[in-house]
C-alpha positions as CSV (number, residue, x, y, z in Angstrom):
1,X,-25.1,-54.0,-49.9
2,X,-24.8,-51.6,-47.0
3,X,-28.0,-48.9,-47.7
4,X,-31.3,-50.2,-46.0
5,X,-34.2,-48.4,-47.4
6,X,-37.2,-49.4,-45.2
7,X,-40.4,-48.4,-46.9
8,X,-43.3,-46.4,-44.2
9,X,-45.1,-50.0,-45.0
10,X,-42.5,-52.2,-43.6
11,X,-42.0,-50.1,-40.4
12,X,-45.4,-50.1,-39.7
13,X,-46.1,-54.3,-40.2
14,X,-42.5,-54.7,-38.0
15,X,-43.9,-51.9,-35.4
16,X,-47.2,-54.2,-35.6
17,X,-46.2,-57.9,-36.0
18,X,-42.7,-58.0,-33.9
19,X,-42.0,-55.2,-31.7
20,X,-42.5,-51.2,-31.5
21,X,-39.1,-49.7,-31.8
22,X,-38.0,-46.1,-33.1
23,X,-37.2,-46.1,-37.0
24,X,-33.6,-45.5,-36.4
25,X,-32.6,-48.3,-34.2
26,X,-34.3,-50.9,-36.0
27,X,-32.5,-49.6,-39.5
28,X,-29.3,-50.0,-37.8
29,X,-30.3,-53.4,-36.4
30,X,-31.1,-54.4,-40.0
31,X,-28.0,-52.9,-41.5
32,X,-25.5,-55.0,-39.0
33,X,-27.6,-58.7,-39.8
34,X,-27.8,-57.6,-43.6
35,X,-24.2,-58.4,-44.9
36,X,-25.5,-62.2,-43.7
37,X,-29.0,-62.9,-43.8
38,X,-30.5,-66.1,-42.5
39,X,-32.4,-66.7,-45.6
40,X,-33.1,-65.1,-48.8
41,X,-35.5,-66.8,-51.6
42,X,-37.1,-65.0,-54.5
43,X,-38.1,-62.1,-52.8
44,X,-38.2,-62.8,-49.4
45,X,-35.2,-62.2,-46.9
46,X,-34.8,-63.0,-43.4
47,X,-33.1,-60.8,-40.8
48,X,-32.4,-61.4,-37.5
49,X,-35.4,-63.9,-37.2
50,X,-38.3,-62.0,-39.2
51,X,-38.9,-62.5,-42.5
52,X,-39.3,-59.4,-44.9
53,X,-40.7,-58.9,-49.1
54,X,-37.4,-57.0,-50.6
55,X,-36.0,-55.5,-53.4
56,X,-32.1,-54.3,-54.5
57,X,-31.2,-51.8,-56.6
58,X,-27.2,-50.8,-56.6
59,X,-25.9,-51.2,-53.1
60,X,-29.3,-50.9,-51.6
61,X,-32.1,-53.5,-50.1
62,X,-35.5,-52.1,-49.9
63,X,-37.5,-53.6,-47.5
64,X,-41.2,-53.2,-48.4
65,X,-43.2,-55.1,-46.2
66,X,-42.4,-57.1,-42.8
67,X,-44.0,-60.3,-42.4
68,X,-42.7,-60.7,-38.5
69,X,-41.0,-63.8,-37.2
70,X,-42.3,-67.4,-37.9
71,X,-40.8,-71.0,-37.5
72,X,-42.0,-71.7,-40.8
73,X,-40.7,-71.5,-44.3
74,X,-42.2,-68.2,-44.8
75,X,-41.9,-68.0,-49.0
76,X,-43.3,-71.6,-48.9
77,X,-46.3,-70.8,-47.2
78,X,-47.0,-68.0,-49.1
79,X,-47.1,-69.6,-52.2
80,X,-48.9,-72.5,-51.0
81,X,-51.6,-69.7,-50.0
82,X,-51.8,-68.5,-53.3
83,X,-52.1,-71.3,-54.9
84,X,-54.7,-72.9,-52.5
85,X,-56.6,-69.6,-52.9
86,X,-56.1,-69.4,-49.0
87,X,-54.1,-66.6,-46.3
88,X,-52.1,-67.2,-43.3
89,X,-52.7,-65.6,-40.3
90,X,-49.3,-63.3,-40.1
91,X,-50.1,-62.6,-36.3
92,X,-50.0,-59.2,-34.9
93,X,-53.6,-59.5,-32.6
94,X,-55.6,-59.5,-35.8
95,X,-58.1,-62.3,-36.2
96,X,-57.6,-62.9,-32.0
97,X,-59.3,-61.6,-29.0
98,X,-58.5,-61.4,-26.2
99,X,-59.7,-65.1,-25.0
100,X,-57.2,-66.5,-27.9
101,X,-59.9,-67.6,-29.8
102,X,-60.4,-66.8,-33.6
103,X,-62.9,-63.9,-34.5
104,X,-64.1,-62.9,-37.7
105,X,-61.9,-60.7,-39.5
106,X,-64.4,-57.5,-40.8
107,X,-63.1,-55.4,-44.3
């Protein structure tokens, strides 16, 4: 699998949750760490340190959504959120001020 299709979605959650870097550099980043990914269960992959929700079709991964970089089995935790009816804070500033301390999240 060489072709990296990275939905508008995941560009904007990596821009958010890891780093802001231009579309092109980050595709090539993900295209060298592809051919051997840290870790890849039922969904989920792992390049270069942040986990990501993907798909294949032919030679192609899609990355649809970026979940950033945790020290935590990411798939696990997911699932135990689901089940428990819960969420995990996926980090990015939301849910934080400025103090560190949790604020309410407003939809």
């Amino acid at each position: 699998m060489n072709e990296i299709i990275l939905t508008r979605h995941a560009f904007e959650r990596y821009c958010q949750r890891v780093e802001r870097i231009k579309r092109d550099e980050l595709v090539e980043l993900l295209r060298q760490h592809a051919e051997r990914p840290t870790n890849k269960k039922r969904g989920y992959i792992e390049l270069a340190g942040v986990w990501w929700r993907y798909g294949a079709r032919n030679s192609a991964i899609i990355l649809y959504t970026c979940y950033g970089r945790h020290h935590m089995d990411l798939p696990a935790a997911i699932r135990w959120a689901k089940r428990h009816r819960d969420r995990i804070n996926l980090g990015g500033g939301e849910g934080f001020g400025s103090d560190g301390e949790a604020k309410a999240i407003r939809r």
